[in-house]
N, C-alpha and C positions, 0 to 999 in steps of 0.2 A: 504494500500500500504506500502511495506515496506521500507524501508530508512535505509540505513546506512554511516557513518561517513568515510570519508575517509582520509587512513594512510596521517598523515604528513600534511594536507592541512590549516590548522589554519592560518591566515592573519591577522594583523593588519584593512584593509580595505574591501573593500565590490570587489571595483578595482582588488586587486591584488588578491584572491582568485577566481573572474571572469577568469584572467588569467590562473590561475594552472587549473579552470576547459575547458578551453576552453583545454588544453594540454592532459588535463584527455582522453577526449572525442575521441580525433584525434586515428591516426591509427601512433601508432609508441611500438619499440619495442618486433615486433612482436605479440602485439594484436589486435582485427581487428575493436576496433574502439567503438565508443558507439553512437545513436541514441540521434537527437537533442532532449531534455526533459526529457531526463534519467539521466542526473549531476546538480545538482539545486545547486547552492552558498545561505545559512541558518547562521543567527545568533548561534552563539558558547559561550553563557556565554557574554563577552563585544566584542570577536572578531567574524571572520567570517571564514566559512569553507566549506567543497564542502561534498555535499549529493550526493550518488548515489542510486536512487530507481530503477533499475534491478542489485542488485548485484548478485555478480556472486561466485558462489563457491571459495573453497582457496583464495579470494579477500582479498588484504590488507585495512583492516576496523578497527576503532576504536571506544571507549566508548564516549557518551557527557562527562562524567566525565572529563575521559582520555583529550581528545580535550581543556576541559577548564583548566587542570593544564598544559597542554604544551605553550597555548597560555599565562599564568600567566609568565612561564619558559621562555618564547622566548622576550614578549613586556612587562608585568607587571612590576610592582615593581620598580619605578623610571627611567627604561631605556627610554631614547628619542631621 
């Protein structure tokens, strides 16, 4: 099955990445929506991040790489 990383969604917590996916998934934007079990919230390195397994063409998707230097960028390195 395949998985991928989704743009921007890196969290400090398990919480507020549940959030952005519960948002992911809804029907806004003019997309039509994603099917419950198809956005899964996954460890990212020490943070957390929202998987989507039907991605979808042209979809904004990112590297684990990627994901664990943004989360380093965003909450690492002394910030609290």
């Amino acid at each position: 099955m395949a998985r991928k990383l989704v743009e921007s969604s890196i969290y400090p917590t398990k919480t507020a990445a549940g959030h952005f996916a519960k948002g992911y998934r809804g029907k806004s934007f003019g997309r039509p929506g994603k099917p419950p079990g198809s956005v899964k919230v996954g460890k990212v390195g020490k943070y957390w991040g929202v998987f989507d397994y039907q991605p979808q063409p042209g979809g904004r998707y990112m590297s684990l790489e990627k994901g664990k230097r943004l989360g380093e960028r965003l909450y690492g390195r002394g910030r609290r």
